[in-house]
KERO-141246 format. One record per residue (C-alpha): x, y, z. Coordinates in steps of 0.05 Angstrom, whole numbers, padded with zeros to 5 digits, always signed. Layout:
# residues N
XYZ/...
# end
This chain:
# residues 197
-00254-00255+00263/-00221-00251+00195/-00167-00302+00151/-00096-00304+00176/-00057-00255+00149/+00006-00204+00164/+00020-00127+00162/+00077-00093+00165/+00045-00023+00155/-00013+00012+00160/-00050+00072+00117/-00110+00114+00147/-00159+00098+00188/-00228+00129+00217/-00301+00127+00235/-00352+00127+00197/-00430+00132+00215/-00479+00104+00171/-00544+00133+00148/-00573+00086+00208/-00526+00113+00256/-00481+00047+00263/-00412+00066+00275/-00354+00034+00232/-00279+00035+00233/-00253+00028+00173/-00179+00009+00180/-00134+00017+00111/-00074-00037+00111/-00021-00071+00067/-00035-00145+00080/+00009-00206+00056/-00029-00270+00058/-00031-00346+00015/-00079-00361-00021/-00095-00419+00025/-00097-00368+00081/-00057-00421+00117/+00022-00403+00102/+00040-00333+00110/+00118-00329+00090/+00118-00251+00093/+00162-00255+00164/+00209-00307+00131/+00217-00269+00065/+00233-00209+00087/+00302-00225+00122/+00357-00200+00091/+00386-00267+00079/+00330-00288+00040/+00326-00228-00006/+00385-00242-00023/+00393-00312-00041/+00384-00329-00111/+00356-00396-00097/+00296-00368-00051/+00234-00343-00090/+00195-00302-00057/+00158-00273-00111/+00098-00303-00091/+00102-00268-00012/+00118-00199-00052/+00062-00209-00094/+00016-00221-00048/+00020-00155-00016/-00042-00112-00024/-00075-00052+00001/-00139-00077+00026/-00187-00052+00069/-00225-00069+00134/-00293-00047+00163/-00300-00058+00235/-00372-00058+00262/-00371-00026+00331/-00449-00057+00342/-00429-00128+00326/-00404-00190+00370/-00342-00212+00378/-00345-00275+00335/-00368-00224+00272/-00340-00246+00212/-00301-00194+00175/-00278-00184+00100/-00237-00142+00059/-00242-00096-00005/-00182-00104-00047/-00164-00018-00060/-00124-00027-00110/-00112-00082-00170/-00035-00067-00168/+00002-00120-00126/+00060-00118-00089/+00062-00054-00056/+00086-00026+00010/+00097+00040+00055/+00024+00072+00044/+00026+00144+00054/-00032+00194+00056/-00041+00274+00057/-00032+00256+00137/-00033+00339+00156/-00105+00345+00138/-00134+00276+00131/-00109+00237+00197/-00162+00202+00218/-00206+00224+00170/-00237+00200+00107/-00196+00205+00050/-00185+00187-00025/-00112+00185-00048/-00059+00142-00019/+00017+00135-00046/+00059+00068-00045/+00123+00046-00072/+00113-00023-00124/+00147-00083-00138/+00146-00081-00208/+00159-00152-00218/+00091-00162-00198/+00052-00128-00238/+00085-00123-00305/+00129-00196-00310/+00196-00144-00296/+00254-00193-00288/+00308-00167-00225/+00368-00200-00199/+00338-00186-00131/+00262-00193-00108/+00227-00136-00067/+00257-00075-00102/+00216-00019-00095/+00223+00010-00174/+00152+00054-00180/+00121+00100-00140/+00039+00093-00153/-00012+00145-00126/-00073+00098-00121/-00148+00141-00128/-00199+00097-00067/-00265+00094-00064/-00301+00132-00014/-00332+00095+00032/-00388+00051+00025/-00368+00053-00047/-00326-00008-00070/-00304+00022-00139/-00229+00007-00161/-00190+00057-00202/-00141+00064-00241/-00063+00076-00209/-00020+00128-00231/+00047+00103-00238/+00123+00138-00237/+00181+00090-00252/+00256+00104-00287/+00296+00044-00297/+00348+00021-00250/+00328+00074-00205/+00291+00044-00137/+00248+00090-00088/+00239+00098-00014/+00177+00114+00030/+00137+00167-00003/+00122+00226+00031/+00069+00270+00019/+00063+00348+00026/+00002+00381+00022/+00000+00448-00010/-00018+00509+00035/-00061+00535-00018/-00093+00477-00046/-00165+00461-00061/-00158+00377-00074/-00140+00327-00029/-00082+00314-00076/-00058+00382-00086/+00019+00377-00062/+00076+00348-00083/+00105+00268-00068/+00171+00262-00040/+00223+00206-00048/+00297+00189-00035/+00318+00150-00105/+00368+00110-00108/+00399+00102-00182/+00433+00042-00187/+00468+00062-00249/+00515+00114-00221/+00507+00098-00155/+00486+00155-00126/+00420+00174-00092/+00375+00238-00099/+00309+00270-00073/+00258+00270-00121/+00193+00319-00128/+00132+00300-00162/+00081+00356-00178/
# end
């Protein structure tokens, strides 16, 4: 059992044994909920309708958006009570994306979103849920609840689609590759792939 809330997409997720031999699944998410946990407007906002009209604000659904993540104890009842661990404090952030080639179902320690910047830095747009930064977002390794620091890529007026990530053959880290986005520059209205290193 755990508060109401929504997803729209999911990041990793996998087992883990601990040193006792219980078996979790730990289940990496971007969740939208209220603070109330009683209204979630994430359904509502996100018609197109609704993005759109200046006279809806739905800053406060965008906002709310967080990668969090789960542990599900496979040993427990059904009527177990479970939390969350905020990964990351950057808010507003969607389409979580993960070295997926090597670290499918497996634990890992980088994830890439694209941010609302309007969240996180008072960024004032015409139009709510524009994804304007790409963040790579460091997790901790489970059992560990330490929070670090994002690394963030924005470029005004220029908005960014799903990351992808692609490992490199010859890599050592879990983050060796490059991060792939199409961009959309608003300014001469024309889009482009970009490569991050």
């Amino acid at each position: 059992i755990s508060d109401l809330f929504v997803y729209f997409h999911t990041g990793n997720s996998y087992e883990h044994i601990d040193a006792e031999g219980n078996t979790q699944i730990i289940v990496d998410l971007v969740i939208y909920d209220s603070e109330d946990k009683s209204n979630i407007d994430a359904f509502d906002a996100a018609y197109l309708a609704n993005i759109l009209n200046p006279n809806n604000n739905h800053i406060a659904t965008d906002c709310n958006a967080r990668y969090a993540r789960f542990v599900l104890p496979m040993n427990q009842g059904t009527n177990s009570r479970i939390g969350y661990q905020e990964l990351s404090e950057v808010r507003g952030v969607e389409f979580p994306m993960y070295s997926y080639e090597n670290y499918n179902t497996q634990q890992y320690e980088f994830t890439y979103l694209v941010g609302y910047g309007h969240c996180n830095d008072n960024t004032e747009t015409e139009i709510y849920r524009v994804n304007d930064r790409l963040i790579k977002q460091r997790l901790p390794i489970y059992p560990s609840t330490t929070r670090y620091d994002p690394v963030t890529y924005s470029k005004a007026n220029h908005y960014f689609q799903e990351p992808v990530f692609v490992p490199d053959p010859n890599g050592v880290d879990e983050d060796d590759g490059i991060v792939l986005s199409l961009v959309f520059d608003s300014i001469n209205t024309k889009s482009y792939l970009l490569i991050l290193d």
